[in-house]
C-alpha positions as CSV (number, residue, x, y, z in Angstrom):
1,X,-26.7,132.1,150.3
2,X,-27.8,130.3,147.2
3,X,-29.5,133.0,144.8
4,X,-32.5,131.9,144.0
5,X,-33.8,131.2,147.6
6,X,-32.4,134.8,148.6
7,X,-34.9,135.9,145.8
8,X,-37.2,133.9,146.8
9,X,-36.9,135.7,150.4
10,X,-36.9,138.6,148.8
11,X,-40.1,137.6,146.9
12,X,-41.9,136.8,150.1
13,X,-41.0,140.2,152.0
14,X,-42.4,142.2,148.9
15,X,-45.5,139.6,148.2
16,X,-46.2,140.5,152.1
17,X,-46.0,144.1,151.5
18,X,-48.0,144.1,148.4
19,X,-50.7,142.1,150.6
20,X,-52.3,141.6,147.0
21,X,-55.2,139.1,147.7
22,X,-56.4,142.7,150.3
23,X,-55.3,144.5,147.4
24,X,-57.0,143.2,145.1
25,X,-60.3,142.5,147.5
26,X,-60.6,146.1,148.6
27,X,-58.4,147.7,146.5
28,X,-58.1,151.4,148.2
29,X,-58.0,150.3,151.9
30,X,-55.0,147.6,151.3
31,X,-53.4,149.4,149.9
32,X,-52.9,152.0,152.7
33,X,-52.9,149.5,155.1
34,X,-49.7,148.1,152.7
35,X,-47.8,151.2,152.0
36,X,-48.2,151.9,156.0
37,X,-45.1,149.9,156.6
38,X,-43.4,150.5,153.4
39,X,-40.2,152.1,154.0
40,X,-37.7,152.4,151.3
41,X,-38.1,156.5,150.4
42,X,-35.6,156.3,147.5
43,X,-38.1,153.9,145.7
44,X,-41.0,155.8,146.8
45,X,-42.5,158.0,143.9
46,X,-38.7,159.0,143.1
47,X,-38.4,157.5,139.9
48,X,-40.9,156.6,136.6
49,X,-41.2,153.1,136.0
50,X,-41.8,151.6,132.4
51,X,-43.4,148.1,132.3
52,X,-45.8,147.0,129.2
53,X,-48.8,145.7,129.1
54,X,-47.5,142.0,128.4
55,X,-44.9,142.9,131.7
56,X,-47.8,143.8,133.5
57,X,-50.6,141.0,132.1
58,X,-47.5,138.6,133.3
59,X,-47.6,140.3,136.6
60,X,-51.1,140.1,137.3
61,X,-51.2,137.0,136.6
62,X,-48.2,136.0,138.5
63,X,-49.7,137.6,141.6
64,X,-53.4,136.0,141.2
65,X,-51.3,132.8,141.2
66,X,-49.5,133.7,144.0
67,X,-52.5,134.8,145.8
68,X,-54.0,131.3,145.4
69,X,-51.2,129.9,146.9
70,X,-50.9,132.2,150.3
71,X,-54.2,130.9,150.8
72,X,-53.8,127.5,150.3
73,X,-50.9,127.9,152.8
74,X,-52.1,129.8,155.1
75,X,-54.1,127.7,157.3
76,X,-51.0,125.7,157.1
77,X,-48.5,128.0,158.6
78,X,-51.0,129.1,161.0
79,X,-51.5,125.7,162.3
80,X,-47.9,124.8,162.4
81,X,-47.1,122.5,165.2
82,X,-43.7,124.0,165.8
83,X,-41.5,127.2,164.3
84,X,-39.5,124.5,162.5
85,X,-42.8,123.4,160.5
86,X,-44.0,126.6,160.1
87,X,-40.6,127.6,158.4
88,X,-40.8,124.4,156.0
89,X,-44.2,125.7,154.9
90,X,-42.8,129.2,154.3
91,X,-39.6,127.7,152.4
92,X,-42.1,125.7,150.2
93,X,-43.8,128.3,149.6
94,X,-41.0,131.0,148.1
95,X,-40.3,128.0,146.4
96,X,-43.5,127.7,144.8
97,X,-43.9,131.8,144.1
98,X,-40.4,131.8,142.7
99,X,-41.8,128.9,140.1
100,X,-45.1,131.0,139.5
101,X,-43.1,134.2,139.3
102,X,-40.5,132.2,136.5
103,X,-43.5,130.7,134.6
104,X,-44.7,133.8,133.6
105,X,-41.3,134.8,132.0
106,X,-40.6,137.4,134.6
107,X,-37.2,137.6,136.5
108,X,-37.8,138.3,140.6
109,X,-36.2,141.2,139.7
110,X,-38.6,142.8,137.6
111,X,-41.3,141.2,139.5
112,X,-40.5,142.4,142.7
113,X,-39.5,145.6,141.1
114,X,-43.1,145.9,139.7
115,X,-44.4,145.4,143.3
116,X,-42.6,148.3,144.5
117,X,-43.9,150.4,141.9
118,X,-47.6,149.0,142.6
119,X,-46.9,150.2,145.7
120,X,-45.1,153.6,145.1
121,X,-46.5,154.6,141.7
122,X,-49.8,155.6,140.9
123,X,-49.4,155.5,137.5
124,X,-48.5,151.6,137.6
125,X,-50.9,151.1,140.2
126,X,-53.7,152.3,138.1
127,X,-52.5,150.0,135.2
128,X,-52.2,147.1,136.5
129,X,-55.7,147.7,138.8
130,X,-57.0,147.9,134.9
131,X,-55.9,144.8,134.0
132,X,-57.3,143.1,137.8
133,X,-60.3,140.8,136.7
């Protein structure tokens, strides 16, 4: 599989699971509701992530971008005609999040990596909640 639409994949599993237009909405409740399904123990809490504040100012931004653009889809997808068009939507959209993600000079490594410490890392969580407008 080509790499950059497996990280896009990848993108959109974590983007779902960081549910951050909830997240950032009502903050506290999404973010229980998100971790409910979260289920990779070895990256929960286990280890101390490092990002700066540019990483994270990139992030934020990244994922308000992102935000804007599961909503302009959503309707979409919802209204798909068939699976087949629903799937297009979703393919054009990891497309589009992988472009956001990259124009913020962030790898989906990092960025995706960054979710899961949102997600599993108070400390990180609290930071970039601080830089939420």
């Amino acid at each position: 599989m080509n790499k950059r639409i497996q990280n896009a994949l990848t993108t959109t599993v974590l983007v779902s699971l960081f549910s951050a237009a909830s997240a950032m909405a009502q903050q506290t409740p999404a973010i229980e509701q998100i971790t409910e399904g979260f289920s990779a123990p070895a990256a929960a809490g286990t280890h101390t992530a490092f990002y700066s504040d540019a990483q994270l100012h990139k992030f934020v931004d990244a994922q308000q971008q992102i935000n804007t653009l599961r909503e302009e889809y959503k309707d979409r997808i919802d209204s798909a005609e068939s699976e087949a068009d629903a799937t297009g939507l979703h393919d054009e959209v990891n497309a589009r999040m992988a472009e956001i993600i990259e124009s913020q000079n962030l790898d989906i490594d990092t960025y995706n990596a960054m979710a899961i410490a949102y997600n599993s890392e108070p400390r990180v969580r609290n930071r970039i909640d601080a830089l939420m407008p």
